[in-house]
C-alpha positions in Angstrom: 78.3 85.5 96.0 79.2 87.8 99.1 81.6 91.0 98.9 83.1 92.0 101.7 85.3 95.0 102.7 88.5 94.5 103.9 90.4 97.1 105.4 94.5 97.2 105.8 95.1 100.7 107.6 96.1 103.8 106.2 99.1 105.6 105.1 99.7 109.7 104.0 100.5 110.8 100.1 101.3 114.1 99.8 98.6 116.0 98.8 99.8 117.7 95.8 101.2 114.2 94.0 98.0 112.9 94.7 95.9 115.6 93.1 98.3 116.5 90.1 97.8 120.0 88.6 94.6 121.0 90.5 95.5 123.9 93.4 95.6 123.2 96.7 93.2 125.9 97.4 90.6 123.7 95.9 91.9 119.6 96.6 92.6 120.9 100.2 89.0 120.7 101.0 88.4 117.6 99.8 91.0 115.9 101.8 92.5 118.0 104.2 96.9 118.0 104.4 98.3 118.0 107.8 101.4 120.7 108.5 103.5 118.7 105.6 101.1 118.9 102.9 100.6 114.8 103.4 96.6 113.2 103.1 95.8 110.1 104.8 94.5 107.6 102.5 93.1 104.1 103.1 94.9 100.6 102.3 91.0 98.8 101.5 90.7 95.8 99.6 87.7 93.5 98.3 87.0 90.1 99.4 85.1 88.0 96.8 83.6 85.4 98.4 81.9 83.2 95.3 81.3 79.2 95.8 84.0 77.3 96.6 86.6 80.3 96.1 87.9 83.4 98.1 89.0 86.2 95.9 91.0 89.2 97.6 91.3 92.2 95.4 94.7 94.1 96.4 96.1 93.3 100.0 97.3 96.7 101.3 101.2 97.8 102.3 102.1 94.7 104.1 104.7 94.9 107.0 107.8 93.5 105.8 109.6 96.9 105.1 111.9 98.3 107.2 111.0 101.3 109.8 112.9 103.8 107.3 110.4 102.7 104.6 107.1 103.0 106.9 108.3 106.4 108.0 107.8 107.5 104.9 104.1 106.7 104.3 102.5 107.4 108.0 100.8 103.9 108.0 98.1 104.3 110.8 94.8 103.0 112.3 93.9 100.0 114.1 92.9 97.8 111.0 95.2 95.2 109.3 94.3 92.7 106.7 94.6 89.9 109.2 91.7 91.7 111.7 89.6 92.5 108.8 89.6 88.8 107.3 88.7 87.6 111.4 86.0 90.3 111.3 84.2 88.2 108.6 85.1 84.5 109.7 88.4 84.0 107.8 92.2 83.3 107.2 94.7 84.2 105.1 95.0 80.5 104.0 91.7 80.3 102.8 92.1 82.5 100.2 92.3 81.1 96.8 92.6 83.7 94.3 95.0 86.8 94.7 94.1 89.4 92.7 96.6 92.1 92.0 94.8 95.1 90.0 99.2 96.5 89.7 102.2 96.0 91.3 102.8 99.1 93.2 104.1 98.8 96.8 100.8 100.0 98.4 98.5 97.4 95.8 100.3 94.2 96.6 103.2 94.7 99.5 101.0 92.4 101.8 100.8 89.7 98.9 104.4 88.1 100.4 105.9 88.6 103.5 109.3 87.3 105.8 110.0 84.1 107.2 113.4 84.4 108.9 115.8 85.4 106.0 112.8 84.1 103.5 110.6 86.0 101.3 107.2 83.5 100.7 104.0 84.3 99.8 101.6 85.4 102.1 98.7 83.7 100.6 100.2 80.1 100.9 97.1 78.4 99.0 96.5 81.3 96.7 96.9 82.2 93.0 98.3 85.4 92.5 96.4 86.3 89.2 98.3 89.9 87.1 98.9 89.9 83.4 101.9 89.8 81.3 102.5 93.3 79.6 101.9 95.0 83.4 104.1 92.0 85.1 107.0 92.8 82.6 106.7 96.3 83.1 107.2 96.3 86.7 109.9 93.8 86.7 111.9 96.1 84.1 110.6 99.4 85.5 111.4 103.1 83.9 113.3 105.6 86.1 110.2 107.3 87.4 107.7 104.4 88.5 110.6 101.9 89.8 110.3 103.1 93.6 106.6 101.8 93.6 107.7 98.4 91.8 109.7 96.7 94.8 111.5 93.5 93.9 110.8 92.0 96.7 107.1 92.5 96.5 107.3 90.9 92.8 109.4 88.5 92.2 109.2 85.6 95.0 105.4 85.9 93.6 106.7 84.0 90.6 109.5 82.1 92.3 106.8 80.2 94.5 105.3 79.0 91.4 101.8 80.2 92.6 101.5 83.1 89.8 99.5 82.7 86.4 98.6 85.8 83.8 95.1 86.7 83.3 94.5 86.9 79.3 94.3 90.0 77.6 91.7 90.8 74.8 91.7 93.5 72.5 88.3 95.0 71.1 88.0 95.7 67.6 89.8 98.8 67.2 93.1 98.2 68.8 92.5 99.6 72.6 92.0 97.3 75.5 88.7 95.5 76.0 87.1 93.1 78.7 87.8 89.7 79.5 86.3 87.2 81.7 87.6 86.2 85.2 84.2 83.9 86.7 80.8 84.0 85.9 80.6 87.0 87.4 82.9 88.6 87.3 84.9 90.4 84.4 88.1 92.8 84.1 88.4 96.1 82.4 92.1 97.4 81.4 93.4 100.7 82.0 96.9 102.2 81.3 97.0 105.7 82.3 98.4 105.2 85.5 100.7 102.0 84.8 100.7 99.7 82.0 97.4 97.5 81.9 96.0 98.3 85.6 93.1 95.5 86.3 89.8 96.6 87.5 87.4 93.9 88.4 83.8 94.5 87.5 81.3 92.3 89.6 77.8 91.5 88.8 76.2 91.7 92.7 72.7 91.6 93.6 71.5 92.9 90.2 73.9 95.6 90.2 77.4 96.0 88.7 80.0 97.1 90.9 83.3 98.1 89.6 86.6 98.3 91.9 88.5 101.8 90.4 92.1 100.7 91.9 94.0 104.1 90.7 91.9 104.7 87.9 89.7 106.8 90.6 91.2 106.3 94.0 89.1 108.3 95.6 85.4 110.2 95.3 87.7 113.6 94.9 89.4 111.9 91.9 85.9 112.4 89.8 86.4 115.4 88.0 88.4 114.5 85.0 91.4 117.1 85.7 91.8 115.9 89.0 94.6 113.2 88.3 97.5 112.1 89.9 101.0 113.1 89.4 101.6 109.6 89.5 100.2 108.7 86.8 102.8 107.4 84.0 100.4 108.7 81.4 98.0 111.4 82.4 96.1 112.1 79.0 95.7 108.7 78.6 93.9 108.5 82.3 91.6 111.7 80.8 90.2 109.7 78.1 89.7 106.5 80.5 87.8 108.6 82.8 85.2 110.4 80.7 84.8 107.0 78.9 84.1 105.4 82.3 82.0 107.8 83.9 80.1 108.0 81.4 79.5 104.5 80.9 78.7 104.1 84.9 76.5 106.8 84.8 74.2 105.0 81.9 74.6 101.9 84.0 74.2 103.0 87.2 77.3 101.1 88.8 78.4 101.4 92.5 82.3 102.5 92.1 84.1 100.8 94.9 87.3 103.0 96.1 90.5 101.6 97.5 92.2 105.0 98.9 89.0 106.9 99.5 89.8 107.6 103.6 86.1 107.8 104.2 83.8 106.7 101.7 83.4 103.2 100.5 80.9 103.3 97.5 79.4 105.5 95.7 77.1 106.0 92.6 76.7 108.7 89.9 74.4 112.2 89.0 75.0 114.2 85.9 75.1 118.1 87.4 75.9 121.3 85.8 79.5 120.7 86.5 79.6 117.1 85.0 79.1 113.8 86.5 79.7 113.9 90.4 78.8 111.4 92.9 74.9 110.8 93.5 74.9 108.8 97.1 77.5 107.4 99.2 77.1 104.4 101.2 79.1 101.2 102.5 79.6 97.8 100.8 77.7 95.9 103.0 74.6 98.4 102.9 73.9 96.6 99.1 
């Protein structure tokens, strides 16, 4: 097996959505706002190279909105997915597997993209792997979390005929477990930020290395108040943090971040303030 980061660009939240009901004074320094309060944040994915298949975890914006949508978000920087993929030796068509962790605009916008008048799938040899209680919730979205769930990110997914649903498993007392996605590899399900969110959880080079998605999208997103406004249900994200952290602080894992605009990796210390990050370091230094 060999993990790879792939890098899609980056693209400005505003920085008090992102950091919820922590002050400015104090998530300012952490990621510093330009003049209207927006953060850059990074668009990086995970390329599971393992045997004969290519897993990519998330795919970034895409490019298929229009320039009123893109002026929204500030997508910047040099990197796309297409560069990053060449970086390491490969195409788009060869990957196999394309694994969505949710369906918001900025997790799987790059998963289809425009042909003419035609929406196809950007991965034309790929299965697009979510699961059926977050795939119905995104295609029958509430009020507040239906501008992140984009129809037409979502549904010519399941009109190519290329998408299948990932089994869920419940542990013994009624919350979400674990299942099994390749030898290994395994999923862990959260729903504080959207109905049963994926995290992959690889087993690399005698270490386990988790991908956070929006559970943690950043290094600043440790402490457990610091959560975002986004999230459909924040005391639910609470509980899946300290149950997290604590667990990946006992097992040492590396946490992989998605948004995090500078740091890849890191792992965990317990300090006088709770558990923080130990080291940081990059993907490939492993």
């Amino acid at each position: 097996m060999k993990l790879y980061s792939i890098n899609t660009g980056y693209f400005k939240l505003d920085g008090g959505a992102m950091f919820g009901v922590v002050p400015k004074s104090m998530w300012n320094k952490i990621n510093p706002a330009d003049e209207n309060n927006l953060c850059s944040w990074a668009l990086r994915c995970l390329l599971i190279e393992d045997g004969d298949r290519l897993i990519l975890v998330d795919n970034g914006n895409g490019n298929k909105q229009d320039d009123k949508f893109f002026r929204h978000y500030y997508l910047h920087g040099e990197d796309s997915l297409d560069k990053s993929l060449a970086k390491h030796g490969f195409h788009r068509n060869d990957i196999t597997d394309a694994f969505l962790t949710h369906l918001h605009f900025d997790h799987c916008g790059g998963a289809i993209e425009r042909e003419g008048d035609k929406l196809i799938p950007a991965f034309k040899n790929a299965t697009y792997w979510s699961n059926k209680k977050h795939w119905d919730w995104a295609v029958h979205p509430n009020d507040r979390e239906k501008a992140s769930f984009l129809k037409e990110n979502i549904l010519p997914i399941e009109e190519s005929g290329q998408l299948k649903f990932v089994d869920i498993k419940e542990s013994q007392n009624g919350k979400l477990g674990e299942t099994s996605f390749a030898q290994n590899i395994s999923i862990r399900f959260v729903s504080g930020h959207t109905d049963n969110m994926m995290l992959p959880q690889i087993k690399y080079k005698g270490q386990t290395i988790v991908f956070m998605a929006d559970l943690l999208p950043s290094q600043g997103h440790i402490p457990i108040p610091y959560v975002m406004a986004y999230d459909m249900f924040p005391l639910t994200t609470l509980n899946e943090k300290k149950s997290f952290l604590t667990e990946a602080l006992d097992g040492d894992y590396t946490l992989f971040f998605e948004h995090d605009p500078i740091f890849e990796c890191c792992n965990l210390q317990q300090t006088e303030k709770g558990i923080r990050p130990k080291d940081f370091f990059k993907l490939e230094e492993i």
